[in-house]
TORKOL-4160 file (C-alpha; in steps of 0.2 Angstrom, whole numbers, padded with zeros to 4 digits, m for minus):
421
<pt num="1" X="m0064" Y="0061" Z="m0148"/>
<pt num="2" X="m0047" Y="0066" Z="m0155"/>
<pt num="3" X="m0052" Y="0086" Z="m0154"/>
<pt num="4" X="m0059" Y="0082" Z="m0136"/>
<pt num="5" X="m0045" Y="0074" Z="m0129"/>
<pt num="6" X="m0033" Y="0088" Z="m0138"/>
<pt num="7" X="m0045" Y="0102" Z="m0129"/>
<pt num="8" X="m0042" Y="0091" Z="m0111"/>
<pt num="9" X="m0025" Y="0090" Z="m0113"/>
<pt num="10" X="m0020" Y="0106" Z="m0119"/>
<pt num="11" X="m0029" Y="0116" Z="m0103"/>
<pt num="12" X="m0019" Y="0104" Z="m0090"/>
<pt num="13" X="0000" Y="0102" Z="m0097"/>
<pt num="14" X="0004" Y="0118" Z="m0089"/>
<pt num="15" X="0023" Y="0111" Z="m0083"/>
<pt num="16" X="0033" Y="0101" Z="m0094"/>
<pt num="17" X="0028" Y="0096" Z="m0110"/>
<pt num="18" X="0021" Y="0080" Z="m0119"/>
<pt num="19" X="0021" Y="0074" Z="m0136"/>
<pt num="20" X="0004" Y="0063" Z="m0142"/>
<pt num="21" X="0002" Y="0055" Z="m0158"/>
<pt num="22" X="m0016" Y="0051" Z="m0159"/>
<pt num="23" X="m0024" Y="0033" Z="m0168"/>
<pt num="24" X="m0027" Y="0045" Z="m0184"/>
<pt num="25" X="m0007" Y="0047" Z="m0185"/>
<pt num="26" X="m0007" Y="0068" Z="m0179"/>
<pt num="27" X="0005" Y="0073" Z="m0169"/>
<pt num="28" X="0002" Y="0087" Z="m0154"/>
<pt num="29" X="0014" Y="0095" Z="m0145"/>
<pt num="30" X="0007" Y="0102" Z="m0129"/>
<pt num="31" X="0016" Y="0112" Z="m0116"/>
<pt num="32" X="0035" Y="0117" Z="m0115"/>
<pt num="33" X="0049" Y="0105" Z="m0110"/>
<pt num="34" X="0065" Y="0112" Z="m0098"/>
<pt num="35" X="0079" Y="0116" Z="m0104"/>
<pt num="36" X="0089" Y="0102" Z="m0105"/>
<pt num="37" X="0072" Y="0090" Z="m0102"/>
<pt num="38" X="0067" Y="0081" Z="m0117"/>
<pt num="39" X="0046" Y="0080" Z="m0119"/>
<pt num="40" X="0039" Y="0063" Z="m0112"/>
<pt num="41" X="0030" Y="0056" Z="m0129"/>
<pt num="42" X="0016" Y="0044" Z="m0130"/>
<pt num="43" X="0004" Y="0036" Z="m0144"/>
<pt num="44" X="m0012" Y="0029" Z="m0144"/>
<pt num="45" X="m0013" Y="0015" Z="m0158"/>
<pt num="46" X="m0032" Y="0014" Z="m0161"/>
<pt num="47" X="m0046" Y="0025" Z="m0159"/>
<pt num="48" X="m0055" Y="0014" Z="m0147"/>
<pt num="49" X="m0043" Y="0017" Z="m0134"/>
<pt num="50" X="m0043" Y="0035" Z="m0137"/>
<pt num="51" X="m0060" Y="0034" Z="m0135"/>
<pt num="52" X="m0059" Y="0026" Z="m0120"/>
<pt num="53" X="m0046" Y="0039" Z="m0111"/>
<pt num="54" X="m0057" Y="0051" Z="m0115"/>
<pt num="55" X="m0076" Y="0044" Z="m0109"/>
<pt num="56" X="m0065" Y="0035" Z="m0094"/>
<pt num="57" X="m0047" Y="0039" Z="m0089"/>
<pt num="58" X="m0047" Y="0034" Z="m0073"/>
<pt num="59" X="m0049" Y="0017" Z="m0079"/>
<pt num="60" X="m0047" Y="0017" Z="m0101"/>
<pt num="61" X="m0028" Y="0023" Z="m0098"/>
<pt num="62" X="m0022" Y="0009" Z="m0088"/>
<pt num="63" X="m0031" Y="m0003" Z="m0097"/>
<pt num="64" X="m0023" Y="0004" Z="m0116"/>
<pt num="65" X="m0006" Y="0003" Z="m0105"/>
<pt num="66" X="m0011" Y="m0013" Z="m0102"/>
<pt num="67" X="m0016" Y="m0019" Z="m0117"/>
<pt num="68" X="m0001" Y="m0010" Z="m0127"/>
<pt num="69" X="m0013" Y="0002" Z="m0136"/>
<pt num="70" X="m0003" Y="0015" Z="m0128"/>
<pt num="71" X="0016" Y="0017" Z="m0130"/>
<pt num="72" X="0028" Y="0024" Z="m0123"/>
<pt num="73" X="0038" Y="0033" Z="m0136"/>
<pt num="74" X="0052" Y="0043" Z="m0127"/>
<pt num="75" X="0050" Y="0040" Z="m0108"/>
<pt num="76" X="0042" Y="0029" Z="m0095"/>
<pt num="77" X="0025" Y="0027" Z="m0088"/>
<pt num="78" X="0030" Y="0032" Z="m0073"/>
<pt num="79" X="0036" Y="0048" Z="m0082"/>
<pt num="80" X="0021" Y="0049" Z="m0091"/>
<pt num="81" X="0008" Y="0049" Z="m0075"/>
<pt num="82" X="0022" Y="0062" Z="m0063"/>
<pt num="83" X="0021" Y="0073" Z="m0080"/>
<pt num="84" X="0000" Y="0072" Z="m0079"/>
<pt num="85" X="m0003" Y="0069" Z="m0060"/>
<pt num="86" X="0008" Y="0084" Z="m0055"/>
<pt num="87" X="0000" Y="0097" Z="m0064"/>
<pt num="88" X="m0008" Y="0113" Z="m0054"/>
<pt num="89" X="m0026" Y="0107" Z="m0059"/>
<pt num="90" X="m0033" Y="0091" Z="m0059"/>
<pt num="91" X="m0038" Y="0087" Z="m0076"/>
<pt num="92" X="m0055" Y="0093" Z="m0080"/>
<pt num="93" X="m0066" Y="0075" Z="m0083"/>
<pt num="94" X="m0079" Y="0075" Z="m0098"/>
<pt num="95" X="m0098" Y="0074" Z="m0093"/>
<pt num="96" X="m0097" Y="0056" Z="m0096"/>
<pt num="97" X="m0081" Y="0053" Z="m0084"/>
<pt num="98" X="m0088" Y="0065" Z="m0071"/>
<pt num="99" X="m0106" Y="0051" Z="m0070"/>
<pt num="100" X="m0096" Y="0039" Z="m0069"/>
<pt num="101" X="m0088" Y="0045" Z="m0053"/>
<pt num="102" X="m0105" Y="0049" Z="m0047"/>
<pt num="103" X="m0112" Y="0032" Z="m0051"/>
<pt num="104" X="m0094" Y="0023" Z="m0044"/>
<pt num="105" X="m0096" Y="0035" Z="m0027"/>
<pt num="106" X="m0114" Y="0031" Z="m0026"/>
<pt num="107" X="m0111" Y="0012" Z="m0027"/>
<pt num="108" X="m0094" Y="0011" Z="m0016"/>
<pt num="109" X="m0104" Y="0002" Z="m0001"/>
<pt num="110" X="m0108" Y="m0010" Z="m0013"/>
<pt num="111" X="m0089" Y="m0012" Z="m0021"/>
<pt num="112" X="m0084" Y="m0014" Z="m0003"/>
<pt num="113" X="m0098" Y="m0024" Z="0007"/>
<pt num="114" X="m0084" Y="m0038" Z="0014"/>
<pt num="115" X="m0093" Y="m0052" Z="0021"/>
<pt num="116" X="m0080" Y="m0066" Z="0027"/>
<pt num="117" X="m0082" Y="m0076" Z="0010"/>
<pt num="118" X="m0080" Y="m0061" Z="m0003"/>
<pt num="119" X="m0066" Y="m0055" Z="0010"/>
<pt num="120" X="m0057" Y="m0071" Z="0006"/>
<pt num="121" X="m0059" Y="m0069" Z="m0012"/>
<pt num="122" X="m0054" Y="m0051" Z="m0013"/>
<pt num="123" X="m0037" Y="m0056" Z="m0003"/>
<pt num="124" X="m0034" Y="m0073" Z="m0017"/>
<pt num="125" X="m0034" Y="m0061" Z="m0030"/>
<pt num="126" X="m0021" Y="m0051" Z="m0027"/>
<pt num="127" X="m0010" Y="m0063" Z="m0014"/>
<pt num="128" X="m0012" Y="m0082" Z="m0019"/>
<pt num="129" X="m0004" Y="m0078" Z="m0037"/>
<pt num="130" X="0015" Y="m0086" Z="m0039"/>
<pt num="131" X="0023" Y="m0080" Z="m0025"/>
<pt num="132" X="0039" Y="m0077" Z="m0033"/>
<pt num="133" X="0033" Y="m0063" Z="m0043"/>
<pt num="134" X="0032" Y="m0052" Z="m0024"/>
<pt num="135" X="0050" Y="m0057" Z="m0021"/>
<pt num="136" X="0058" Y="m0050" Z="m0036"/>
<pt num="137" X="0053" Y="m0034" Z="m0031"/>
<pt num="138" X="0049" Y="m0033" Z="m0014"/>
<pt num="139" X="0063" Y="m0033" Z="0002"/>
<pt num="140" X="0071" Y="m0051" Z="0008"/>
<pt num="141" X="0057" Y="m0051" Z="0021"/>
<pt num="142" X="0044" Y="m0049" Z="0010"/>
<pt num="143" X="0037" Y="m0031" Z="0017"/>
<pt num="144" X="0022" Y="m0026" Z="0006"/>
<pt num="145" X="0019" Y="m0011" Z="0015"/>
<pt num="146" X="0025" Y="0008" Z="0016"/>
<pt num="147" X="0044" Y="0007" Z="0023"/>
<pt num="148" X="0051" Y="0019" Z="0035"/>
<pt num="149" X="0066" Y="0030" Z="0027"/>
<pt num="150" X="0075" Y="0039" Z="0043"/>
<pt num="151" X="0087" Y="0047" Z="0030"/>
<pt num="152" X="0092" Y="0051" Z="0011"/>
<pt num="153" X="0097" Y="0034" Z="0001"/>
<pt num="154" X="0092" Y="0023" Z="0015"/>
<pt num="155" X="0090" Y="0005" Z="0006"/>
<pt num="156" X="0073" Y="m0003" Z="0003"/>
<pt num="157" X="0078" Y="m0018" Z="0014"/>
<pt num="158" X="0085" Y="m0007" Z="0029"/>
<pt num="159" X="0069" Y="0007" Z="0027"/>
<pt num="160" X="0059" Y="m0010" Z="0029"/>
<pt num="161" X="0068" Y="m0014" Z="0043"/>
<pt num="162" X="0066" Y="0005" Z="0052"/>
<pt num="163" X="0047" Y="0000" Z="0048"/>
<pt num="164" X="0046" Y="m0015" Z="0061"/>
<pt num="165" X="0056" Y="m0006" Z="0074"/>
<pt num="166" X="0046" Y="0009" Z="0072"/>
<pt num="167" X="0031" Y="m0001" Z="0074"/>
<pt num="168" X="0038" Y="m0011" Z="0089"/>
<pt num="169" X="0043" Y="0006" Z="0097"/>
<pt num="170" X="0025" Y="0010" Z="0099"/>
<pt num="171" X="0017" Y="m0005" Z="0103"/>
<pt num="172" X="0026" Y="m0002" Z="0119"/>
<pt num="173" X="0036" Y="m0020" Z="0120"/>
<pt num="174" X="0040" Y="m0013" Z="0138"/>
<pt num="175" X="0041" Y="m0032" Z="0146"/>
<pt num="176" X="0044" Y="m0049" Z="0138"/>
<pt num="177" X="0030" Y="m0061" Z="0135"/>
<pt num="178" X="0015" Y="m0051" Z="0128"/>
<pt num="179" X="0005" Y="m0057" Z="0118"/>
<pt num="180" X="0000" Y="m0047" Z="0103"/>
<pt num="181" X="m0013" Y="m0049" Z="0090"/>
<pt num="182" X="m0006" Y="m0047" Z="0069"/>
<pt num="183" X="m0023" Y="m0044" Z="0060"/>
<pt num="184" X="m0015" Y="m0047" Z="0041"/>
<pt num="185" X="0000" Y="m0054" Z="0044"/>
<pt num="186" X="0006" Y="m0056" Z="0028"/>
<pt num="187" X="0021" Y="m0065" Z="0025"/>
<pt num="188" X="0026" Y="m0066" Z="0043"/>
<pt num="189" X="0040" Y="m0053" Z="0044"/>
<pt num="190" X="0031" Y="m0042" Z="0057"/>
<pt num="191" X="0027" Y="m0055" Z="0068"/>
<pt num="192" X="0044" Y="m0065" Z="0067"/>
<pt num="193" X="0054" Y="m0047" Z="0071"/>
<pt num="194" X="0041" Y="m0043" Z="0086"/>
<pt num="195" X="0044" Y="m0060" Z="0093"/>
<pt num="196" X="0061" Y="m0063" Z="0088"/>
<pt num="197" X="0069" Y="m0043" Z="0095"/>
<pt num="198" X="0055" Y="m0040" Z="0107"/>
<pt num="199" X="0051" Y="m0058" Z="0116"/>
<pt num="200" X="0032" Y="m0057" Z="0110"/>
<pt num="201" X="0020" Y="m0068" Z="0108"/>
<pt num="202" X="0013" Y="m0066" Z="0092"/>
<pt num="203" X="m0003" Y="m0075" Z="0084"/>
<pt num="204" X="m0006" Y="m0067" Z="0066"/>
<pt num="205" X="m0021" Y="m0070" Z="0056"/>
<pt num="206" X="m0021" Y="m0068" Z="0034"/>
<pt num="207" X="m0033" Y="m0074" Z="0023"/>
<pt num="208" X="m0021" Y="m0077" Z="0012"/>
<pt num="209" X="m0016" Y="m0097" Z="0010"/>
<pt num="210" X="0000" Y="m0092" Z="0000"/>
<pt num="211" X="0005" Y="m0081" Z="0015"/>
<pt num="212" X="0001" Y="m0092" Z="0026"/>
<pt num="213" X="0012" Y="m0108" Z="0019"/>
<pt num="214" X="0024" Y="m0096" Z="0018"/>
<pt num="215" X="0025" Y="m0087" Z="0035"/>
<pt num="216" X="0024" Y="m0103" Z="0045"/>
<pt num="217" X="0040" Y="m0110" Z="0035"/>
<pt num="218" X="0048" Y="m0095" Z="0039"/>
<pt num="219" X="0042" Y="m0096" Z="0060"/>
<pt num="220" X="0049" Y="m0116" Z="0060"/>
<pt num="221" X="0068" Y="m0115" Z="0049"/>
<pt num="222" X="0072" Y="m0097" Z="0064"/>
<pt num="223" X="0065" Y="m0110" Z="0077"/>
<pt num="224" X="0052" Y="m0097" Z="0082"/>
<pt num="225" X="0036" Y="m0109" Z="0079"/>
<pt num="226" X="0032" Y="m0110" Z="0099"/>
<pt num="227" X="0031" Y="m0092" Z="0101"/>
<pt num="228" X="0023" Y="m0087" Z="0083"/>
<pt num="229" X="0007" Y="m0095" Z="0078"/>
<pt num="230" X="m0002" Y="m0090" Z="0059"/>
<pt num="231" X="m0018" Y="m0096" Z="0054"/>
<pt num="232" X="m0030" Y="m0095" Z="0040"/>
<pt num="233" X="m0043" Y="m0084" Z="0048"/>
<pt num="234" X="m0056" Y="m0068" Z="0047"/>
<pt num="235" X="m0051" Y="m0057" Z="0062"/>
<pt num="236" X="m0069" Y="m0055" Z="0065"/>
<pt num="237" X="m0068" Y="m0073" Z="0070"/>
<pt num="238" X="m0051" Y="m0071" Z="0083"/>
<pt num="239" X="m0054" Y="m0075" Z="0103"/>
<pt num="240" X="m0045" Y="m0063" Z="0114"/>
<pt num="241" X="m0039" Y="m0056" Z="0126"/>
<pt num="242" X="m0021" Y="m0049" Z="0118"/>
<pt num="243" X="m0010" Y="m0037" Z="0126"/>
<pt num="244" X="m0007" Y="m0029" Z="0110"/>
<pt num="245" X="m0012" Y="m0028" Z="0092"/>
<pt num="246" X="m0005" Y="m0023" Z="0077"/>
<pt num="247" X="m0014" Y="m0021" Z="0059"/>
<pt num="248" X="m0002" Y="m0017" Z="0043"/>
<pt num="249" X="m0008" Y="m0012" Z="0027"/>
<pt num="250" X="m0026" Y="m0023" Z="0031"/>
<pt num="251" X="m0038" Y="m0010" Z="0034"/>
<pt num="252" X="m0038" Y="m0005" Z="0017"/>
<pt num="253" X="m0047" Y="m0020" Z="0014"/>
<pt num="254" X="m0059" Y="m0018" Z="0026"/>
<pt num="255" X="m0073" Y="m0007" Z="0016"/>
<pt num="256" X="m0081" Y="0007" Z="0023"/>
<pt num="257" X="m0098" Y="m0003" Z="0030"/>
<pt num="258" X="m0086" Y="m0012" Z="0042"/>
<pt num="259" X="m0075" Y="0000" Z="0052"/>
<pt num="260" X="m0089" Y="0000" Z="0065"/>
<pt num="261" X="m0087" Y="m0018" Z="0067"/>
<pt num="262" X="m0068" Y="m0017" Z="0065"/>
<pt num="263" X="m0065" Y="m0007" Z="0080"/>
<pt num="264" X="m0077" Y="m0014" Z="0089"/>
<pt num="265" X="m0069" Y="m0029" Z="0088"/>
<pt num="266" X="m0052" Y="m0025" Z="0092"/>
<pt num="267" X="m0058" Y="m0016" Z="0109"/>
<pt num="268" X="m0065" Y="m0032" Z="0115"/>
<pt num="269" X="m0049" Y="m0041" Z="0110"/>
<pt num="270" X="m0040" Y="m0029" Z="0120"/>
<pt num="271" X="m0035" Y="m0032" Z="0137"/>
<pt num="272" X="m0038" Y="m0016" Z="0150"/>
<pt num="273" X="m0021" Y="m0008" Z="0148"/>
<pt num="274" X="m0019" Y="m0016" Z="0131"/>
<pt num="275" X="m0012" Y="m0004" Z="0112"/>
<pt num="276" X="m0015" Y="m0007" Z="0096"/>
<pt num="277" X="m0005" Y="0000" Z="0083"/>
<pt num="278" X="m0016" Y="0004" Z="0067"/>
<pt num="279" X="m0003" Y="0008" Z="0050"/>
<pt num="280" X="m0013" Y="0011" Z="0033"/>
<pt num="281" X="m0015" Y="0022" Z="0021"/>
<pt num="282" X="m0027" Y="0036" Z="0020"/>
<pt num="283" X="m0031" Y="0053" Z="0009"/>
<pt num="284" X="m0028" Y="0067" Z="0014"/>
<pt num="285" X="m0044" Y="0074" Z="0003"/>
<pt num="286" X="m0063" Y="0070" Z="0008"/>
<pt num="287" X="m0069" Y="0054" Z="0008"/>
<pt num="288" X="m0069" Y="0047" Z="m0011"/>
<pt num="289" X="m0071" Y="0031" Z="m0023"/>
<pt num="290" X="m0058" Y="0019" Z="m0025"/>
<pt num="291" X="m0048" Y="0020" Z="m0042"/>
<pt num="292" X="m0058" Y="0009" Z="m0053"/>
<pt num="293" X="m0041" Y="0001" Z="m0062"/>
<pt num="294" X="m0035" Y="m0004" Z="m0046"/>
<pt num="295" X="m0052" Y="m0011" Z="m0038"/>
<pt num="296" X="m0054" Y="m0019" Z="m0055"/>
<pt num="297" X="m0037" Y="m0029" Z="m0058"/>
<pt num="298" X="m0027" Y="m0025" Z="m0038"/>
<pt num="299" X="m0037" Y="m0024" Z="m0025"/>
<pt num="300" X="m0055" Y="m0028" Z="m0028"/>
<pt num="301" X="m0066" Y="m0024" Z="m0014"/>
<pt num="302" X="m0051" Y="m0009" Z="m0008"/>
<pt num="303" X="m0052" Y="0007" Z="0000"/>
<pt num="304" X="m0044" Y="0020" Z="0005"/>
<pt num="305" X="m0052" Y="0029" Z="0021"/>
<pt num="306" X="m0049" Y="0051" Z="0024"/>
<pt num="307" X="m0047" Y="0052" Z="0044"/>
<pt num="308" X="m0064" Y="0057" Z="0044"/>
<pt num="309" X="m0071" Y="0042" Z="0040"/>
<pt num="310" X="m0060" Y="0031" Z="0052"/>
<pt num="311" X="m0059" Y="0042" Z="0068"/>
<pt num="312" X="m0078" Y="0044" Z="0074"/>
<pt num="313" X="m0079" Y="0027" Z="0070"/>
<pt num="314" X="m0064" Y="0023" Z="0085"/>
<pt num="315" X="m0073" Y="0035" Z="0095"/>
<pt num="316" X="m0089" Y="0026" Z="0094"/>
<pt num="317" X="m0079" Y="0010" Z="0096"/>
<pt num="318" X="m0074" Y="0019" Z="0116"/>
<pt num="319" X="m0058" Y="0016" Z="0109"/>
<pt num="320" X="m0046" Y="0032" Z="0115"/>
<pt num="321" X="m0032" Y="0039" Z="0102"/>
<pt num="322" X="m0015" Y="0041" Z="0109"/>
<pt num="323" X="m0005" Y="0044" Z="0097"/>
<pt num="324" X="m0008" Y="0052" Z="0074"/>
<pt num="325" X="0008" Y="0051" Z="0065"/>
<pt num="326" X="0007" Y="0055" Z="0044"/>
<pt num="327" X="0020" Y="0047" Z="0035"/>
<pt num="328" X="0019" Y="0057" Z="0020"/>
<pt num="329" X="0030" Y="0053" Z="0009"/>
<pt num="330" X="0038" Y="0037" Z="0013"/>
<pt num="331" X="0025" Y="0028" Z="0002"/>
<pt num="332" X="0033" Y="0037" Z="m0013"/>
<pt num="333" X="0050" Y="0032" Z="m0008"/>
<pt num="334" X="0044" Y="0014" Z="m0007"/>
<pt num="335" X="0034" Y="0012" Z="m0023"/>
<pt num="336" X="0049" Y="0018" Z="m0031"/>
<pt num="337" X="0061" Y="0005" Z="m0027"/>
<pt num="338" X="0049" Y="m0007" Z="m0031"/>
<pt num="339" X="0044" Y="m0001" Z="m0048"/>
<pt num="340" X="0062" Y="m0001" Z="m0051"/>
<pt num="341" X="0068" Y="m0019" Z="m0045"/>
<pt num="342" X="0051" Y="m0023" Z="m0054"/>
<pt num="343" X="0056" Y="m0015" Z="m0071"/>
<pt num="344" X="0076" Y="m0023" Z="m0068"/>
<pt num="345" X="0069" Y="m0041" Z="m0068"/>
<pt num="346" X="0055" Y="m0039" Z="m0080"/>
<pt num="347" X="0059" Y="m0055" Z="m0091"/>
<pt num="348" X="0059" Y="m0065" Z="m0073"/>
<pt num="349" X="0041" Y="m0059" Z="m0072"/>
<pt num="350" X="0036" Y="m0060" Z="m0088"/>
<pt num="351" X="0040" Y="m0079" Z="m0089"/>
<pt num="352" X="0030" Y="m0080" Z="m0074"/>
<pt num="353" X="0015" Y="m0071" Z="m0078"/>
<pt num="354" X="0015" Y="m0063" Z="m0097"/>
<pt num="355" X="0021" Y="m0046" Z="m0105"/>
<pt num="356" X="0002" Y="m0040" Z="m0101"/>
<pt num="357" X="0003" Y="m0044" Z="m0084"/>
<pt num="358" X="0019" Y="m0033" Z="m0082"/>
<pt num="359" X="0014" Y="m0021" Z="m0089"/>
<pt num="360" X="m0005" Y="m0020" Z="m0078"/>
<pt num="361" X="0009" Y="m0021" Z="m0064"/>
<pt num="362" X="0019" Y="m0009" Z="m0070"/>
<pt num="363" X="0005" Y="0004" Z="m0071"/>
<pt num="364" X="m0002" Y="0000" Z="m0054"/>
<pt num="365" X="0016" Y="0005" Z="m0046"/>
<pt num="366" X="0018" Y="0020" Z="m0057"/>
<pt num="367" X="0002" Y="0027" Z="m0053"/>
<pt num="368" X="0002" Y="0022" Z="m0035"/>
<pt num="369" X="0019" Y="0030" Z="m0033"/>
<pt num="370" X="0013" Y="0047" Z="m0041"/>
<pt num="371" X="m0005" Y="0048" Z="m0031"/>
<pt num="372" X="0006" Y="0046" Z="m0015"/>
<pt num="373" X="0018" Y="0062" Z="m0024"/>
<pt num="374" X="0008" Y="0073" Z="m0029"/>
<pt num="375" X="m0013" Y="0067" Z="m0027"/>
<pt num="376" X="m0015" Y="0069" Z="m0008"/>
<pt num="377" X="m0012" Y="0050" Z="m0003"/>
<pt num="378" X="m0001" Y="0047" Z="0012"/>
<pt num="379" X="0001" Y="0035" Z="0027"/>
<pt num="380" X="m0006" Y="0036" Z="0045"/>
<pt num="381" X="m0002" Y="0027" Z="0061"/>
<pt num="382" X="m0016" Y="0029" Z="0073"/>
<pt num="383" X="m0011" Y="0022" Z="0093"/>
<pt num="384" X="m0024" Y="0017" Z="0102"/>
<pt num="385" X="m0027" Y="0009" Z="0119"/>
<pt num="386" X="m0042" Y="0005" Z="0130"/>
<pt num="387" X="m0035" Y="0019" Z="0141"/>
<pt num="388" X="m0026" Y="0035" Z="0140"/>
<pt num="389" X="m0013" Y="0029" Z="0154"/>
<pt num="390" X="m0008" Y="0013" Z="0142"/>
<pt num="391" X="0003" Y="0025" Z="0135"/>
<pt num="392" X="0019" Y="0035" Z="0140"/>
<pt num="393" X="0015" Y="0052" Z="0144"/>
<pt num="394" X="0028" Y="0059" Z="0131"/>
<pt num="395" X="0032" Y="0050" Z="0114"/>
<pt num="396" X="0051" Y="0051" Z="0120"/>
<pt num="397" X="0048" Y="0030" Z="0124"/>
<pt num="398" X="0048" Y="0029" Z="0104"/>
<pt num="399" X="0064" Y="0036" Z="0103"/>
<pt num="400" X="0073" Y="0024" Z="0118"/>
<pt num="401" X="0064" Y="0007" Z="0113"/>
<pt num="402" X="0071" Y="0009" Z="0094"/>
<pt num="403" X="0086" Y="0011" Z="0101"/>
<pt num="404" X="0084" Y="m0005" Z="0111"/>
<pt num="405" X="0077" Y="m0013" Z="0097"/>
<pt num="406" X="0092" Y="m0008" Z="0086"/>
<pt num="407" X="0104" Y="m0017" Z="0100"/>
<pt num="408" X="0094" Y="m0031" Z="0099"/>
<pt num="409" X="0094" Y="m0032" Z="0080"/>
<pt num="410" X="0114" Y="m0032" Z="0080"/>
<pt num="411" X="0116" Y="m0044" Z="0096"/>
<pt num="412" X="0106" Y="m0061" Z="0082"/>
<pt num="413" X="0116" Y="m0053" Z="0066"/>
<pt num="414" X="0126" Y="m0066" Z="0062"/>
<pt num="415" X="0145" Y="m0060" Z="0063"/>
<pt num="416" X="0154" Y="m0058" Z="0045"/>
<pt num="417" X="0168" Y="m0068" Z="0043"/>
<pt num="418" X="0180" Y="m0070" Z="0028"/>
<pt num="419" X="0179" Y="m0084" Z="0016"/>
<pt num="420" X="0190" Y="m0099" Z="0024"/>
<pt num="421" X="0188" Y="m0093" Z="0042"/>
């Protein structure tokens, strides 16, 4: 397994350069580091795990990560998967790796069949875990979803901010009063901003009972509890009509059988002149498998859709598209910052959870960060309306309603005053 993995690895590290020190103690150098660039420099302590990477990477090398059966030497993980994720060819997978992909894309409508029950499971696993763990590394308002970076060095907290209002720009908020729809709600930021800057009238829905506890705490202490209501509910089982809806980083978990039935559903919990703002993340390659680390230990039951699996199915729905924006590389941005504050406060986390834990979380940040770099993973926002006159004619209203939005976000800022005043 050691000369196989050498012969792997040697063909791909075309730019940069890697050190390796196999479980037998053999050091290889492959490629040729920059000037000035010292060579990222791994090792793998047992031969299990090198066989593992080998038969399995997709899986096996998150899992030694994990596991601590393979160290960082000199450089992070993060370094480690930007040096092997960025190279010109994808790495060429041994026969066992390449049936393993066949079998994983031949079973995926089984990995993703989401009836209510296993829905609500899937979502536990990753969301009902101590919820301090999300707030040492997300914003103060708890965004776990792709921010919005208008320009260079934008903070996390104001990116996630340009998020909502960006969001709110295009759910056309033109009049106070509407009621919209948010189909995983999360922690309630989203729904608290639309009501709080926009005068909506906002149900949200999670499966999450963490989320749930949380974002109804949050709607009661800003006194927004009679124009924000969450529940603890599957939006299959949601009673319309809404003026507007709005679905953030939920349709990943949906699973390829159920788009039909996801769309379906939102256009009869549309009113005639009603919007719906769709905002997930998609490929940019053909339709694939889900990364079996992450369906594994993150998101069991998780997808992610190309366009081509998710637009015939809104046409079939009779739903109209209005309005495709790609945010391409804002995902990257945003992993970033939270692989960052996640490696700042890493003792915090690792008192609540363990140094295996971080590490699996670690990983999944890492690797999420480089797929959206370098691997074809991106973000759309897909508008949509019962009909085509729902919408503006030109997208110019985005534009003028973040600009209210924006007035409306300094009018409740709470005025800075110096200590004694």
């Amino acid at each position: 397994m050691e000369r196989l993995l050498e012969s792997v690895l040697r063909r791909v590290i075309v730019r940069g350069a890697l050190t390796l020190t196999t479980a037998s103690g053999r050091t290889l150098r492959l490629g040729t580091a920059p000037p000035g660039k010292p060579p990222v420099a791994v090792r793998i302590t047992c031969p299990a795990a090198e066989r593992g990477i080998c038969l399995d990477p997709e899986l096996k090398l998150g899992e030694a990560y994990m596991n601590g059966t393979l160290v960082m030497e000199q450089g992070s993980i993060a370094d480690f998967l930007d040096l092997v994720m960025s190279q010109p060819l994808a790495i060429n997978p041994t026969v066992p790796a390449k049936l393993l992909y066949l079998a994983r894309r031949l079973s995926r409508r089984i990995a993703q069949f989401n009836p209510r029950d296993r829905a609500q499971r899937n979502v536990a696993h990753h969301y009902d875990i101590d919820g301090r763990l999300y707030s040492l590394f997300l914003d103060d308002d708890r965004q776990y979803s792709c921010a919005y970076f208008e320009h260079e060095g934008q903070s996390l907290d104001d990116a996630q901010l340009a998020k909502k209002r960006h969001i709110a720009a295009k759910l056309v908020l033109e009049r106070e009063g509407l009621d919209v729809l948010d189909i995983g709600s999360g922690w309630g930021g989203l729904g608290l901003y639309l009501a709080e800057m926009a005068g909506a009238k906002v149900s949200g829905v999670t499966l999450s009972r963490e989320q749930l506890a949380l974002s109804r705490t949050r709607a009661a202490e800003r006194g927004l509890a009679e124009r924000v209501n969450f529940e603890l509910r599957d939006y299959r089982d949601v009673a319309g009509p809404f003026d507007r809806i709005v679905s953030v980083g939920m349709f990943e978990h949906v699973g390829v059988d159920h788009f039909g039935a996801f769309f379906r559903k939102a256009k009869s919990l549309l009113k005639e002149d009603g919007v719906m703002l769709l905002h997930a993340i998609g490929r940019a390659d053909p339709p694939g498998v889900t990364n079996p680390f992450i369906a594994k230990y993150i998101f069991p039951g998780g997808y992610i859709p190309a366009l081509s699996e998710v637009l015939p199915h809104i046409e079939r729905a009779g739903l109209v598209v209005t309005d495709v924006e790609l945010l391409r590389l804002h995902y990257a941005q945003t992993l970033k910052a939270w692989r960052q504050r996640f490696r700042a406060r890493w003792e915090e986390a690792a008192r609540l959870t363990d140094e295996r834990f971080c590490r699996m979380w670690e990983f999944y940040l890492a690797a999420s960060e480089m797929a959206f770099r370098h691997q074809g993973l991106n973000v759309f926002q897909i508008q949509l309306a019962r009909r085509q006159e729902a919408v503006p004619l030109t997208r110019a209203y985005i534009a003028a309603a973040e600009d209210r939005l924006r007035r409306a976000e300094a009018a409740v800022r709470a005025p800075l005053r110096l200590a004694g005043e």
